[in-house]
C-alpha positions as a Markdown table, in Angstrom:
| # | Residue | x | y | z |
|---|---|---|---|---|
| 1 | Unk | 104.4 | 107.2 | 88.7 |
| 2 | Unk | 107.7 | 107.3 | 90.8 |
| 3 | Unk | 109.1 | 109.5 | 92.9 |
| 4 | Unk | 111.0 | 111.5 | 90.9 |
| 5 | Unk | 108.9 | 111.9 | 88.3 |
| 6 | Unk | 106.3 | 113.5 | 91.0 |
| 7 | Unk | 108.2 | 115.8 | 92.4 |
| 8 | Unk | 109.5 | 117.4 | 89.0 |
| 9 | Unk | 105.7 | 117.6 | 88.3 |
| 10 | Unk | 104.7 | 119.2 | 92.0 |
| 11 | Unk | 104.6 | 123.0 | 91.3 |
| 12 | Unk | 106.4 | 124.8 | 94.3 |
| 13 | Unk | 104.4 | 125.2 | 97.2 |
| 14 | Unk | 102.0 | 122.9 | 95.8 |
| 15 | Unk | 101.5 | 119.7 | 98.1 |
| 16 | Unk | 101.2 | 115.6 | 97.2 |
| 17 | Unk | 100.7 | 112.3 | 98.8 |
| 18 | Unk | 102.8 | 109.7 | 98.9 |
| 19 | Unk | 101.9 | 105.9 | 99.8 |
| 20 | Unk | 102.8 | 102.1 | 98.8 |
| 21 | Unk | 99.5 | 102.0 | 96.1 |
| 22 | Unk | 100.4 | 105.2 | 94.7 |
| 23 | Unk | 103.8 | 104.2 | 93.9 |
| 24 | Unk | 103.2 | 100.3 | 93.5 |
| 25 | Unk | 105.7 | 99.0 | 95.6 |
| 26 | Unk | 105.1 | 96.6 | 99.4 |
| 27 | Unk | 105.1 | 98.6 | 102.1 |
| 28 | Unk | 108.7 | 97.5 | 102.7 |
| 29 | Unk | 110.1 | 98.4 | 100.0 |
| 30 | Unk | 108.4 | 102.0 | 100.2 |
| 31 | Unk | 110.3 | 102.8 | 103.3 |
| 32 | Unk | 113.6 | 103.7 | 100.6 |
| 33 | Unk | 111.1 | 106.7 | 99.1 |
| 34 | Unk | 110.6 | 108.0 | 102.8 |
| 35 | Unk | 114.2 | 107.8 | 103.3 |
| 36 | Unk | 114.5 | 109.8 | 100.2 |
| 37 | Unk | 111.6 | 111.8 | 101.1 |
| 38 | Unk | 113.8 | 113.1 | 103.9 |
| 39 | Unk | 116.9 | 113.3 | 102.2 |
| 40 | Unk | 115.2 | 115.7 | 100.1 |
| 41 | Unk | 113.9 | 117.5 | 103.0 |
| 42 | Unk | 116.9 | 117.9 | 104.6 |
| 43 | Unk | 118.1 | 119.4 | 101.2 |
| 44 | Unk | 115.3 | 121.8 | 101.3 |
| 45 | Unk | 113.4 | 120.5 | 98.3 |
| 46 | Unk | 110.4 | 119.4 | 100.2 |
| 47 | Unk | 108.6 | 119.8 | 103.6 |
| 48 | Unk | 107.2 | 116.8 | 105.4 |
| 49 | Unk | 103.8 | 118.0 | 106.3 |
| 50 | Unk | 102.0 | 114.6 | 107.9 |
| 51 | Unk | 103.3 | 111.3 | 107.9 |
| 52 | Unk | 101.2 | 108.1 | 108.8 |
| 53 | Unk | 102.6 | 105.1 | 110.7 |
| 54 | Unk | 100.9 | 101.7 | 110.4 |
| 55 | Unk | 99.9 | 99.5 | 112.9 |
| 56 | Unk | 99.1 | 96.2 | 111.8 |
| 57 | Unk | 102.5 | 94.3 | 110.9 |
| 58 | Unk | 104.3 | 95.4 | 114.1 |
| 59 | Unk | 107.0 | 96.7 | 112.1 |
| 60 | Unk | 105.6 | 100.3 | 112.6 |
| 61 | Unk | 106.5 | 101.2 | 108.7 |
| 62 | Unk | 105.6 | 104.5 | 108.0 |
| 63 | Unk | 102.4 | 104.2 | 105.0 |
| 64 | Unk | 101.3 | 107.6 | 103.8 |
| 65 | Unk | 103.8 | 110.9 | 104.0 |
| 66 | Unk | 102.0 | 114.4 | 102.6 |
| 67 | Unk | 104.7 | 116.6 | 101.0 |
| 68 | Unk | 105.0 | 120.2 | 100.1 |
| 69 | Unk | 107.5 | 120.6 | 97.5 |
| 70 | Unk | 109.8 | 124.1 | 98.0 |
């Protein structure tokens, strides 16, 4: 499922996770949905309630965000 279509099916003040498997993408290329994760937040469409940072590559990506949609 993308991003998109997750969020239109989140019911308000319900909450999801968010992570590389669950979307299918590397862990690189999954740092764009956090970016749009918090886009979204800032628009007030969604609450950031944990996010997880890995540790093995160095790179610090972030690997598992759980949303609240508002």
């Amino acid at each position: 499922m993308d991003l998109a279509s997750l969020i239109d099916a989140t019911k308000v003040g319900s909450t999801f996770s968010i992570s590389p498997q669950s979307l299918s993408v590397p862990i690189s290329e999954f740092q764009s949905a956090v970016r749009e994760i918090r886009r979204l937040e800032k628009d007030g469409v969604v609450s950031v309630i944990k996010e997880h940072n890995e540790s093995s590559s160095g790179n610090d990506y972030v690997d598992l965000l759980f949303v609240e949609k508002l």
